[in-house]
MIDOSE-1310 file (N, C-alpha, C; in nm, 2 decimals, decimal comma, always signed):
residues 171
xxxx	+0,09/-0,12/+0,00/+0,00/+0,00/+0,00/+0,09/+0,12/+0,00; +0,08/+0,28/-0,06/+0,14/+0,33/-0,11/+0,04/+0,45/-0,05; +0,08/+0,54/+0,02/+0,05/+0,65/+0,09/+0,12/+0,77/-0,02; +0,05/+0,85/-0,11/+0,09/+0,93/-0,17/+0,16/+1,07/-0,15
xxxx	+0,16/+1,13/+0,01/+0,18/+1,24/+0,04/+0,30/+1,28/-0,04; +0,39/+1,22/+0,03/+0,54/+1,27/+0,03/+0,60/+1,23/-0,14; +0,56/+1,21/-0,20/+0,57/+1,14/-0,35/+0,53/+1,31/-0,41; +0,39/+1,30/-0,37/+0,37/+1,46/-0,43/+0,40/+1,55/-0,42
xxxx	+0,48/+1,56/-0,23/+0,56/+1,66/-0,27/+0,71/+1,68/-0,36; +0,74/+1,59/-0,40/+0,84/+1,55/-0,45/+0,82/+1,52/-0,59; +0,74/+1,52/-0,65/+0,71/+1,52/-0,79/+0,54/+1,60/-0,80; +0,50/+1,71/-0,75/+0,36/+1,77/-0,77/+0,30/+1,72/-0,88
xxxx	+0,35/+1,77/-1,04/+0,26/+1,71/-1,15/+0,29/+1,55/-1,16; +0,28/+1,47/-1,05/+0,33/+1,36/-1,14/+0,23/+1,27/-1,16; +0,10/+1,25/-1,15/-0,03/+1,21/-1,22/-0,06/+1,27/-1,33; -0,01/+1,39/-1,34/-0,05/+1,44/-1,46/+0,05/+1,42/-1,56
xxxx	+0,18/+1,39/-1,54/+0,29/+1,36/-1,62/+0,23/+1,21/-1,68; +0,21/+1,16/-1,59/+0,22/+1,01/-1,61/+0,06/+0,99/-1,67; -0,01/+1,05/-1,68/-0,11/+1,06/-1,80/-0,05/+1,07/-1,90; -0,02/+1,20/-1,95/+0,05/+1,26/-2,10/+0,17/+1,17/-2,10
xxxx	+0,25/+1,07/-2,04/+0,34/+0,98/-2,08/+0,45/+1,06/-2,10; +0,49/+1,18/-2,02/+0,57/+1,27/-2,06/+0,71/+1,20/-2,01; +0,82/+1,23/-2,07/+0,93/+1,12/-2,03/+0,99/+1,09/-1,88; +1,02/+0,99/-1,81/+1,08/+0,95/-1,69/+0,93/+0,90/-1,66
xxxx	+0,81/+0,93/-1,65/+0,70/+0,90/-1,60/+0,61/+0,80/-1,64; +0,65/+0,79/-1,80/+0,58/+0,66/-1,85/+0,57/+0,54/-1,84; +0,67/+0,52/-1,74/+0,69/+0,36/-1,67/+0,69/+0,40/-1,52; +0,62/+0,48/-1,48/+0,65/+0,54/-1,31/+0,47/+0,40/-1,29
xxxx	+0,56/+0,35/-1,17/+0,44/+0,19/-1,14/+0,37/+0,25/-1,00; +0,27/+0,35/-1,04/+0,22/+0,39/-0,92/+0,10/+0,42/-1,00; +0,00/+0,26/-1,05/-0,12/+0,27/-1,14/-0,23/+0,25/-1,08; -0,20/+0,15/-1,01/-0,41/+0,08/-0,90/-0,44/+0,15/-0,81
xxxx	-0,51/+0,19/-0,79/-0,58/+0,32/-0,66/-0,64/+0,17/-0,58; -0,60/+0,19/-0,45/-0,67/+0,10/-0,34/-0,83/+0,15/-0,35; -0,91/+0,04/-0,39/-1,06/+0,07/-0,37/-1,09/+0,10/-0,21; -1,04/-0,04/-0,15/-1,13/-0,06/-0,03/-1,02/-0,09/+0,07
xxxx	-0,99/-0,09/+0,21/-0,95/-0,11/+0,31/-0,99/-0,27/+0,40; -0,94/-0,37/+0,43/-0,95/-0,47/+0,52/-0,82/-0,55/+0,61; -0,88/-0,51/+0,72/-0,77/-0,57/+0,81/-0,79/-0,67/+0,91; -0,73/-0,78/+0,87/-0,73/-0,91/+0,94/-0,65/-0,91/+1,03
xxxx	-0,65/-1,01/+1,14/-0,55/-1,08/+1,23/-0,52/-1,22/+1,18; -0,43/-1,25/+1,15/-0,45/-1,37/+1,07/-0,38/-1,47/+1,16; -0,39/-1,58/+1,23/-0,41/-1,71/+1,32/-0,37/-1,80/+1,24; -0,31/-1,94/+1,28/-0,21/-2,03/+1,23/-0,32/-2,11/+1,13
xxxx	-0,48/-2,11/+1,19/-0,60/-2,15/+1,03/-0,67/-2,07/+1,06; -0,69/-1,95/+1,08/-0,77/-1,87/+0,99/-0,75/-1,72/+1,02; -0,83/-1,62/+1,00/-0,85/-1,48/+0,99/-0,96/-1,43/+1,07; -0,91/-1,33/+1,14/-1,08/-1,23/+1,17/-1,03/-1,11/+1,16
xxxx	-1,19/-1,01/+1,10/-1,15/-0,93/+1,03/-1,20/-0,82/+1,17; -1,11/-0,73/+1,12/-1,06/-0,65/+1,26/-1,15/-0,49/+1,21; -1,20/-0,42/+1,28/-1,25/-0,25/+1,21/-1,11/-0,19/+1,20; -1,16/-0,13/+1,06/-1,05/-0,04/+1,00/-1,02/+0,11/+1,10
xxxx	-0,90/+0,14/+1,15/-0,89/+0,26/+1,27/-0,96/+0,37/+1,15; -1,00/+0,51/+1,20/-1,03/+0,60/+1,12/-0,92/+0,64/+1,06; -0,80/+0,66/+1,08/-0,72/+0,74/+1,05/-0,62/+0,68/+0,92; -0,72/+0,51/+0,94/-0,59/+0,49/+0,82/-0,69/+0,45/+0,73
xxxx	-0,82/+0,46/+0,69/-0,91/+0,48/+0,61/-0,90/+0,55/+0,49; -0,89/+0,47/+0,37/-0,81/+0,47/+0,24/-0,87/+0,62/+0,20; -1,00/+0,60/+0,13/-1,06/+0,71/+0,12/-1,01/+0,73/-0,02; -1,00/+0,65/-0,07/-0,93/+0,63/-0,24/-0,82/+0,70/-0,28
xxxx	-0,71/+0,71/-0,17/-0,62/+0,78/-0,22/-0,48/+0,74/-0,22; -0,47/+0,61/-0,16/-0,38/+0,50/-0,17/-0,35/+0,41/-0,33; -0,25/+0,37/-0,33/-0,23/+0,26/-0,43/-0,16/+0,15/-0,40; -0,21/+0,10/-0,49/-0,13/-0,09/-0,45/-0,03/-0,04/-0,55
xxxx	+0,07/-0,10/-0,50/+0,20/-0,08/-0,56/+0,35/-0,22/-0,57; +0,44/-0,22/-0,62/+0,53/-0,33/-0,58/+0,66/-0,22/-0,55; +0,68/-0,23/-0,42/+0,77/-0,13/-0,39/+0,92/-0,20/-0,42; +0,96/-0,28/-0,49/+1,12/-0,28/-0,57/+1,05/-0,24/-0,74
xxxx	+0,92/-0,19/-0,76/+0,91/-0,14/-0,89/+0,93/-0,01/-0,89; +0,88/+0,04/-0,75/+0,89/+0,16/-0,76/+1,01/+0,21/-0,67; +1,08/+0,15/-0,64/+1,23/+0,18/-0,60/+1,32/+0,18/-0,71; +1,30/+0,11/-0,81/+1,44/+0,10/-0,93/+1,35/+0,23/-0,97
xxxx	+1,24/+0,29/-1,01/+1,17/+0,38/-1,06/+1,27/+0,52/-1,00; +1,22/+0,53/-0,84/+1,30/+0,60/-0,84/+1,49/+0,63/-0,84; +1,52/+0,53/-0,86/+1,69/+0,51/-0,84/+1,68/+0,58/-1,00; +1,63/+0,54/-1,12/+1,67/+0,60/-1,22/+1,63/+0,77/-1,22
xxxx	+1,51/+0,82/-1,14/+1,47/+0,96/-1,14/+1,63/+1,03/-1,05; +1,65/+0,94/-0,95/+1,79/+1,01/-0,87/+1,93/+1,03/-0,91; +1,94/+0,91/-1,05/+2,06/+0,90/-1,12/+2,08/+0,97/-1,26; +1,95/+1,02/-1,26/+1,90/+1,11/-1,40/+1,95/+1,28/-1,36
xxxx	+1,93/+1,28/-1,24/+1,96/+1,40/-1,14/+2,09/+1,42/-1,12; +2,18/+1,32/-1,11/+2,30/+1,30/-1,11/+2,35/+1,24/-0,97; +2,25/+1,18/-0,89/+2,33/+1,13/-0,75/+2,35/+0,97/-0,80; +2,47/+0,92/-0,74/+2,54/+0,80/-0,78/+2,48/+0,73/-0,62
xxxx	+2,43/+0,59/-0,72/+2,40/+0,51/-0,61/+2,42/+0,36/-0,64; +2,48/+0,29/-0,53/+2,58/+0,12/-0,49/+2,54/+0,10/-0,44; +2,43/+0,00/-0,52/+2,37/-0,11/-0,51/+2,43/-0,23/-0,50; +2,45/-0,30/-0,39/+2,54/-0,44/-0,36/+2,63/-0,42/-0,32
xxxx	+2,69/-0,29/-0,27/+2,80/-0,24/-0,16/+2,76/-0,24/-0,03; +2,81/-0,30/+0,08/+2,75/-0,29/+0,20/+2,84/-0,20/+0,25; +2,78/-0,07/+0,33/+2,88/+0,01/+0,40/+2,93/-0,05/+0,57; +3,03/-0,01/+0,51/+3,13/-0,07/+0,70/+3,09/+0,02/+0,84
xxxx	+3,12/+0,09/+0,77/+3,19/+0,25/+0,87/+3,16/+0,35/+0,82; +3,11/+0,47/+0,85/+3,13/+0,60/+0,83/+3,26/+0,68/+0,81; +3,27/+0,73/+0,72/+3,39/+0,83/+0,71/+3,39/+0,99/+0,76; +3,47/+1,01/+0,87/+3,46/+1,15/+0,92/+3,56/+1,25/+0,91
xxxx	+3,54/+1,37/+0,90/+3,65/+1,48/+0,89/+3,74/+1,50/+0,97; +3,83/+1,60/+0,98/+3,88/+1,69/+1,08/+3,87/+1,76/+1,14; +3,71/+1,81/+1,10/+3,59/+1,89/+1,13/+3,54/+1,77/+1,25; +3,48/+1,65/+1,21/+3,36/+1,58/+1,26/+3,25/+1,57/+1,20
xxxx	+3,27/+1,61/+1,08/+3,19/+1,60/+0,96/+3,20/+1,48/+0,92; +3,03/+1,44/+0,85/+3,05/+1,31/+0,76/+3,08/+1,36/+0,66; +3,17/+1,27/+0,55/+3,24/+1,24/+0,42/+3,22/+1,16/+0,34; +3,14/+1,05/+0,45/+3,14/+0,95/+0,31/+3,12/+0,80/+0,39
xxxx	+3,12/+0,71/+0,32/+3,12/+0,59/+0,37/+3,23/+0,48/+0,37; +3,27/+0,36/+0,46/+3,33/+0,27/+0,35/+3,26/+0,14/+0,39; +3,34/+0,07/+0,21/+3,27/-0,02/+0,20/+3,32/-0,13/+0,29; +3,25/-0,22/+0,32/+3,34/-0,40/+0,33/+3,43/-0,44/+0,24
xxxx	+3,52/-0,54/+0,27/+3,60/-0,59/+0,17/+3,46/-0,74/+0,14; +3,55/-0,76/+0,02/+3,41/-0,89/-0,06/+3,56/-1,03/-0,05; +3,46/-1,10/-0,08/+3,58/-1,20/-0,10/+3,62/-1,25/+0,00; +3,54/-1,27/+0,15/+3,60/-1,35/+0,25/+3,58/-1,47/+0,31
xxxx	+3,64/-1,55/+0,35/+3,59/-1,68/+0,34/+3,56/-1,72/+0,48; +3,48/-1,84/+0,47/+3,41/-1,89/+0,60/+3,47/-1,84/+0,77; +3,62/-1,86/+0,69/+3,72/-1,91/+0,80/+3,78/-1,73/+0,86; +3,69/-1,64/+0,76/+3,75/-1,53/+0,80/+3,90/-1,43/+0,77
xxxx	+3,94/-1,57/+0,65/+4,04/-1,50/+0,57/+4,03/-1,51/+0,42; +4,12/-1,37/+0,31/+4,10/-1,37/+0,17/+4,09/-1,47/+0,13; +3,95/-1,49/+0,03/+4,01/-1,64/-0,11/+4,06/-1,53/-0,20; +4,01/-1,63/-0,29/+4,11/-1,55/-0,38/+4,04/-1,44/-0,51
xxxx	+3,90/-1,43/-0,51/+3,87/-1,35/-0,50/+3,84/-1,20/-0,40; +3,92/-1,18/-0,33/+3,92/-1,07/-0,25/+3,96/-0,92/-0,31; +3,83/-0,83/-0,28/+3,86/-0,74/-0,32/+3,88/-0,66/-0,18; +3,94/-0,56/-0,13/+3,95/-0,49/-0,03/+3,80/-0,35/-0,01
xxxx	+3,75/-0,32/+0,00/+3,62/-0,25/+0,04/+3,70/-0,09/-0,01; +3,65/-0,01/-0,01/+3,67/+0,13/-0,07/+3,59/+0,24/-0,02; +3,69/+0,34/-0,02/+3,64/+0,48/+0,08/+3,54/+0,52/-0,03; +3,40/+0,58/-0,01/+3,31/+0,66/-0,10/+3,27/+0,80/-0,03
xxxx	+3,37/+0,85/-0,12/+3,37/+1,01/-0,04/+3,24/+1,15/-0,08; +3,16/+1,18/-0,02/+3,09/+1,28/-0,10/+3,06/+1,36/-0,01; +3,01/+1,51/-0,08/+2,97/+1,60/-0,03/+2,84/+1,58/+0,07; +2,75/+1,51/+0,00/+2,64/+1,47/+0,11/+2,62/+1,30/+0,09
xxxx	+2,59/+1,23/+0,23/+2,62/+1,09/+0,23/+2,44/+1,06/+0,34; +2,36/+0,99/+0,23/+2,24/+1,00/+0,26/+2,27/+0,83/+0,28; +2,19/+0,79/+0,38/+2,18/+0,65/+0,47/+2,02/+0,56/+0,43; +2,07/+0,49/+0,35/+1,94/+0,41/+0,33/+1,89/+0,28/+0,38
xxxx	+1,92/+0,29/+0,50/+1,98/+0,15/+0,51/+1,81/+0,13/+0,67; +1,77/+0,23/+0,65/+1,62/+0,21/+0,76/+1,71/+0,31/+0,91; +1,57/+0,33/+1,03/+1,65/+0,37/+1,09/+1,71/+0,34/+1,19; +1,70/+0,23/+1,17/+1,76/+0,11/+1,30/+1,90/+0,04/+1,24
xxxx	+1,89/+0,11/+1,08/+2,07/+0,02/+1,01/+2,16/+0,04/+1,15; +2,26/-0,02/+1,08/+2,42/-0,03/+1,16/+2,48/+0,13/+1,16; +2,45/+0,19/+1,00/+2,56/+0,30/+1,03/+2,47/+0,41/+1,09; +2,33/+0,39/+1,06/+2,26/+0,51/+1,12/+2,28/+0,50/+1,26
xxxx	+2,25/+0,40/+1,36/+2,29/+0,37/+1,47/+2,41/+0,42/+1,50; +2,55/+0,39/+1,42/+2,70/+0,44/+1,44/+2,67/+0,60/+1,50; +2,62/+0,65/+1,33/+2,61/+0,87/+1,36/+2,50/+0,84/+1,51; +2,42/+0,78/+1,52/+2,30/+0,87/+1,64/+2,40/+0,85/+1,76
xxxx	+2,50/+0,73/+1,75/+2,56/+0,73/+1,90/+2,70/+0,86/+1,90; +2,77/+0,85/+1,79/+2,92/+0,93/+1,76/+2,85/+1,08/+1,80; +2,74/+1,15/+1,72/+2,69/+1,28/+1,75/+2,54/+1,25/+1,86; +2,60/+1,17/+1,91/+2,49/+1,15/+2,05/+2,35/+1,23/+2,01
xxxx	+2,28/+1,17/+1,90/+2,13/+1,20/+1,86/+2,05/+1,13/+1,92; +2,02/+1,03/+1,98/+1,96/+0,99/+2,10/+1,96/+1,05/+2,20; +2,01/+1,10/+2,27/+2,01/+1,15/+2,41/+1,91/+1,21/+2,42; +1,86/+1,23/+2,54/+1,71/+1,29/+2,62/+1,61/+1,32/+2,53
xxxx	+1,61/+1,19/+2,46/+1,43/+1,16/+2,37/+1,38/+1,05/+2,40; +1,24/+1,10/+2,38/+1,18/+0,96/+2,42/+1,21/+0,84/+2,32; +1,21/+0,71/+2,38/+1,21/+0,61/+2,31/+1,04/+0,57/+2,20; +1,05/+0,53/+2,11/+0,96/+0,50/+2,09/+0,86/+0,43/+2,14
xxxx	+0,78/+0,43/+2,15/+0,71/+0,31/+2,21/+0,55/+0,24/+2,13; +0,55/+0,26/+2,01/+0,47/+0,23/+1,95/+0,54/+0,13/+1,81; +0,47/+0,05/+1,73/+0,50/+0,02/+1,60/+0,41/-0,07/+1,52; +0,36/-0,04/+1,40/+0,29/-0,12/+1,34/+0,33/-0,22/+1,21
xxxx	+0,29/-0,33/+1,21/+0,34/-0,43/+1,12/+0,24/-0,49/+1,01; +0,26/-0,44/+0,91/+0,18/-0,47/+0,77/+0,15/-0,56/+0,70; +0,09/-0,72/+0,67/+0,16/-0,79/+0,58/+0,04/-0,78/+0,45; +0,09/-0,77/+0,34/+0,03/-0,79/+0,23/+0,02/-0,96/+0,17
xxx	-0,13/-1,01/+0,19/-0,15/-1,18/+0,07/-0,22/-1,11/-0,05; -0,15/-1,15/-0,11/-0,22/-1,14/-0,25/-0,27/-1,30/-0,29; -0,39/-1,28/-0,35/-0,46/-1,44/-0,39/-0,48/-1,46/-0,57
């Protein structure tokens, strides 16, 4: 399910692009408008169907979507833009200045074997240096965790204490 807010702000005409087939948009996969809303509890043989909260009541302005369709979608809108993005590099570490500034990331080395040492494919991991170093990794990844403890961004906030868990069956 595909919550449209933040899409629109980030592309305003882009229903109307993706009408006219205007270029970048003609393959943008944000086409089925959610009709209707149902939410189950689903049990090891069966389901009961639960009242929809008010707040998350579609109200026809959701879509069903395949979110790695519309992630490669956007990777080409962001590389069209000119931001470079490594896909199959796992980052290690953060890279910091002399400031305390982030820089960049590094990668892992590839190529290591069970035992914890090079085969023979071993490549060594590599510094990726940029001006801005955006973390995609959710916000519970490794490196985002790294920055919130290094620039102490946790401190005297509340912990979360709520979360909700989604699953989509398709039949």
């Amino acid at each position: 399910m595909f919550e449209p807010r933040a899409f629109d702000e980030l592309f305003p005409d882009w229903k109307k692009k993706q009408e006219a087939q205007d270029a970048g948009f003609e393959d943008l996969p944000v086409r089925q408008v959610a009709t209707a809303d149902r939410f189950y509890m689903l049990t090891q043989g069966s389901s009961i169907r639960l009242p929809t909260p008010p707040q998350m009541k579609n109200r026809k302005k959701n879509y069903v979507i395949s979110l790695s369709e519309l992630t490669k979608w956007l990777a080409k809108q962001a590389e069209s833009a000119g931001v470079e993005i490594y896909p199959g590099f796992a980052g290690k570490h953060i890279l910091y200045d002399w400031n305390n500034a982030v820089v960049g990331v590094g990668t892992g080395d590839m190529g290591i074997g069970k035992d914890g040492k090079p085969k023979s494919s071993f490549t060594p991991g590599v510094d990726l240096m940029a001006k801005v170093t955006l973390l995609g990794e959710g916000c519970r990844g490794s490196l985002s965790q790294s920055v919130m403890q290094h620039y102490g961004l946790r401190e005297d906030v509340c912990p979360q204490t709520y979360a909700l868990g989604i699953k989509e069956v398709w039949e």
